[in-house]
Residue, then its C-alpha position, 0 to 999 in steps of 0.5 A: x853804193x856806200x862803204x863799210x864805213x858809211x854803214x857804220x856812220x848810218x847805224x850810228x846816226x840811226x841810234x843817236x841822231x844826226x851829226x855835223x859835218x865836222x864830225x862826219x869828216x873825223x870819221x870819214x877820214x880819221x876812222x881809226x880802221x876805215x877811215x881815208x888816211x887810215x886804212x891799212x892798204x898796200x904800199x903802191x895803192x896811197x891815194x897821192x901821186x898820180x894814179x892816187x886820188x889827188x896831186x901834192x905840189x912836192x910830188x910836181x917837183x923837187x924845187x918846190x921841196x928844195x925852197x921850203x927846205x932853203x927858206x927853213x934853214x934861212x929862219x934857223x940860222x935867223x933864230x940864231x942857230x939853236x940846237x936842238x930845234x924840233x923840224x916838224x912836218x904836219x902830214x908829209x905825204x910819201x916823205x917827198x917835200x922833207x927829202x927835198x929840203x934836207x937834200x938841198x940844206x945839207x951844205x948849210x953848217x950845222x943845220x942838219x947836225x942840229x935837227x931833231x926831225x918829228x913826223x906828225x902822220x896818222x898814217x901806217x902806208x905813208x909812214x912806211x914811205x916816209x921812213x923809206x924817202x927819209x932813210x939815214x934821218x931817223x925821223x920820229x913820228x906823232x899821231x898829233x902836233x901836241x906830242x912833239x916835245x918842246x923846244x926851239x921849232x921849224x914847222x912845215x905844213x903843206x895842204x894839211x889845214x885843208x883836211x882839217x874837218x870843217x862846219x857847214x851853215x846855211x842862212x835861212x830867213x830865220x837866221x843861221x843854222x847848221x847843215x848836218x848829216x842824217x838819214x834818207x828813209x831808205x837809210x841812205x846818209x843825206x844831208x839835211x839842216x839842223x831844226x834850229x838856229x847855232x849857237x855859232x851865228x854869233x861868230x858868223x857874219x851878217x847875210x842873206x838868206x841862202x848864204x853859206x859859211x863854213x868853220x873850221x875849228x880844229x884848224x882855229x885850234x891847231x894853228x893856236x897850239x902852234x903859235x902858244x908853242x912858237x911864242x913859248x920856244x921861239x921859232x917859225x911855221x910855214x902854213x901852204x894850202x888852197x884858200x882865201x885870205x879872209x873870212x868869207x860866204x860860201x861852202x867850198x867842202x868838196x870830194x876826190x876820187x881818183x881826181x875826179x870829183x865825188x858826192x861828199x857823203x859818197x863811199x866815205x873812207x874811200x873818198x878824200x874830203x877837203x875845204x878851203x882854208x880860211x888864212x885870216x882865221x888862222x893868223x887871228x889864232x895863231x896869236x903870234x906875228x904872222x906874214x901873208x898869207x901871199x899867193x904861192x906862185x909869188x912867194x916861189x918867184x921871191x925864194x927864186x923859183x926860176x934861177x932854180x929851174x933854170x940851173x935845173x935846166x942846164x943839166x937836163x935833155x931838152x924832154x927834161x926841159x920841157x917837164x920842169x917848164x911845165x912843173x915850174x908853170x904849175x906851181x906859179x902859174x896864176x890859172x893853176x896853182x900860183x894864185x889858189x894856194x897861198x903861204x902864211x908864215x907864223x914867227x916868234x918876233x925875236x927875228x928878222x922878218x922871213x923871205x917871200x913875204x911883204x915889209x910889214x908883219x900882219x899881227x904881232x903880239 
């Protein structure tokens, strides 16, 4: 069974020809009417949280919020208490992270008053529950990074990179080429390889036939555009996603349903797409000092995740007790989320070094 979208995709498949995946996962997810992140749906039916499609680790618990919130204001008062400074997330979900953060920075003097808070969010349902999580903040929103106004920055992006479209490769005898979306002869999407060798294969690695590889360019690009805007205005990005910190084979696109896994080509627009991100790739674009990228249950366990859930603890029933044990061992754990998700930070080298990471800086310029 497909979707309005997948027939829209296929008709224009059947009229042009084949497409990539990249361009597949545009559509699929940023389809201005149809598309996953875009279509209109009643509050109560966002595809995040439990009953949504997938589980983000704010929605898990507030200490996570309130660290990132914690580590931001750290890098404000380090950048030298600049006012305005710009705090950008890149797509914040219901709102939850960013409401965690301001609540536990409110007592730093003069972080909030210097605050100018922009939203990059395509999203009408999720801006709508940004703008109820965030009330009193007046946050102004942006379909795009490169909209946000320049000036002194603090950016946050937890698993965003990871819905940024990808490329698929295939190492055939011949050489590398590109896996693309086509048509079954029922007219149905299928996924096929490209008849000829990419233009690509010169920025993939050496393998065996068999081998897979992904690129992501929007993700090279973005985290370009972050950091030229970093080493113009000064300032600090924290990048949090599922990943690996080097280039490496294999195809790891993958789709979610209800949290349960899907056919990548199976009812776009209703399905959520998502590949790992290749950290290495970022900090090489980024072109500015860059730390990490490190495992998230470290770099939580650095920023005092356990003083935290044990101060939270203190004033909770012993079922409270019991959850934020539960949550704290799903952010760090290494079987769930400490290992897999990792945390790169991305700096202007006019300050000292950020918390949560290793002495030495992994690149500067």
């Amino acid at each position: 069974m497909t979707s309005e979208l997948g027939r829209l995709i296929a008709r224009r498949i059947a009229l042009t020809g084949p497409i990539s995946i990249a361009d597949f996962m545009s559509e699929a997810l940023g389809h201005p009417r149809l598309g996953y992140y875009r279509r209109v749906m009643p509050l109560g039916a966002i595809p995040l949280g439990a009953t949504g499609d997938f589980t983000t680790a704010p929605e898990i618990s507030q200490m996570f919020g309130e660290l990132l919130g914690a580590w931001l204001a750290e890098r404000w008062l380090a950048m030298g208490r600049p006012a305005p400074v710009r705090l950008v997330e890149l797509g914040p979900g219901r709102g939850t992270l960013m409401a965690d953060a301001l609540r536990a920075t409110r007592a730093v003097p003069g972080f909030h008053a210097a605050l100018d808070l922009r939203l990059v969010e395509t999203s009408a349902p999720l801006r709508a529950a940004q703008r109820t999580a965030l009330v009193g903040f007046s946050p102004a929103w942006h379909e795009r990074f490169d909209e946000v106004p320049a000036g002194p920055l603090l950016l946050i992006a937890n698993e965003f990179f990871d819905a940024l479209p990808v490329r698929q490769f295939h190492r055939t005898a011949e050489g590398w080429r590109e896996r693309m979306v086509g048509l079954a002869p029922d007219g149905t999407l299928r996924l096929a390889l490209a008849p000829g060798l990419t233009p690509f294969a010169a920025v993939l690695p050496d393998a065996q036939a068999g081998a897979e590889a992904e690129i992501s360019e929007a993700g090279r690009a973005l985290a370009a555009a972050i950091g030229a805007r970093l080493h113009q205005d000064g300032g600090w990005a924290l990048i949090v996603d599922y990943g690996y910190d080097g280039s490496t084979l294999g195809s790891s696109l993958q789709a979610v349903r209800g949290h349960r896994g899907a056919g990548i080509l199976d009812r776009p627009g209703e399905t959520d797409l998502s590949a790992h991100v290749d950290f290495a790739a970022l900090a090489a674009a980024a072109g500015v000092a860059t730390f990490g990228p490190v495992a998230q249950g470290d770099f939580l366990r650095r920023l005092g995740i356990a003083r935290r859930a044990h101060t939270l603890k203190r004033q909770a029933s012993p079922e409270q007790g019991r959850v934020i044990d539960a949550a704290l061992a799903r952010l760090i754990a290494p079987d769930q989320m400490g290992t897999l998700f990792r945390v790169l930070a991305m700096g202007d080298n006019r300050s000292a070094q950020p918390a949560g990471f290793s002495e030495t800086p992994s690149g500067a310029t």
